[in-house]
C-alpha positions in Angstrom: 8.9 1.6 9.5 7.7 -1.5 7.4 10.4 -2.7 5.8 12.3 -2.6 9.2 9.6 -5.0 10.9 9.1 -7.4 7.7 12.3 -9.6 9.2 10.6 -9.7 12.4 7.3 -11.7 10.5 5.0 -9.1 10.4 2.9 -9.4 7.3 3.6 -6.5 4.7 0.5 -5.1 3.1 0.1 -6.6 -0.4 -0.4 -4.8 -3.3 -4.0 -6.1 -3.6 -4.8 -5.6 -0.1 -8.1 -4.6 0.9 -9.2 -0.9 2.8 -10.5 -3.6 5.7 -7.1 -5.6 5.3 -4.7 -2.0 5.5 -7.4 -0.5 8.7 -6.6 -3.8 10.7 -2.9 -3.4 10.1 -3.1 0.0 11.1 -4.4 -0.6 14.0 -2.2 -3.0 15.6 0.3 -0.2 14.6 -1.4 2.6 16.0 -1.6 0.2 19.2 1.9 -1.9 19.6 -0.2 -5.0 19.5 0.0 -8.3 17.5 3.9 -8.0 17.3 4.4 -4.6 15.7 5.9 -2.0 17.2 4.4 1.6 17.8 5.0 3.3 15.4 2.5 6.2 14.5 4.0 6.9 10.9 3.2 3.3 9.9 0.0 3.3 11.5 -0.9 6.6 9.8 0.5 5.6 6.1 -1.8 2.1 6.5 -4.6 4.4 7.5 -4.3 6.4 4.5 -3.7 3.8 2.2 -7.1 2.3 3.8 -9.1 5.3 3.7 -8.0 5.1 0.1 -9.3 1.9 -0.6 -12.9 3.3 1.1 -12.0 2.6 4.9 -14.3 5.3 6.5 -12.8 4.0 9.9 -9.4 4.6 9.1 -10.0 8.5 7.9 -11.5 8.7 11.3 -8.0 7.1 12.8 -5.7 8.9 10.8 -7.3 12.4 11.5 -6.7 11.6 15.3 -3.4 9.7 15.1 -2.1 12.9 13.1 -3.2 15.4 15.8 -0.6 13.2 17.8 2.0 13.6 15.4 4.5 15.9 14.4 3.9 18.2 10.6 7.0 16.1 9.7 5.8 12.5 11.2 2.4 13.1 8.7 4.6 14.3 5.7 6.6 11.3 6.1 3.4 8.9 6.3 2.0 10.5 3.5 5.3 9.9 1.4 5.8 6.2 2.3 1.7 5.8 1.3 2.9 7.4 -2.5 5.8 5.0 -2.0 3.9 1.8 -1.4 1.5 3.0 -4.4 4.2 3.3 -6.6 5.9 0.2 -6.1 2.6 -1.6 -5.3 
């Protein structure tokens, strides 16, 4: 998850953070690349925090990434993204 990579020095989305700014984290994600690890459930939350913020790439992503995923992988996404808005 996030909080398990933020010791590693990979950036943490910020409060403020743009749909463009959540997408590209998302993606390296989604990917492995840039120094996070695969991890679908944070790729999927940063998409749908994204597509929130008017990312019409990342509804695109997420609707693929979750036809990867397990029902309980998405339901876990979708509660970290309430998370992050909460405490955000």
């Amino acid at each position: 998850m996030l909080t398990s990579v933020e010791s590693e020095g990979l950036p943490l989305p910020k409060p403020d953070a743009s749909g463009d700014e959540l997408f590209k984290l998302g993606l390296l994600y989604s990917t492995g690349q840039g120094g996070a690890p695969l991890d679908y459930v944070s790729a999927h939350m940063l998409f749908n925090l994204a597509a929130m913020r008017g990312s019409v790439e990342a509804k695109v992503y997420r609707k693929e990434l979750s036809q990867e995923m397990a029902s309980d992988e998405v339901a876990e996404a979708q509660r970290q993204a309430r998370e992050w808005l909460a405490h955000g």
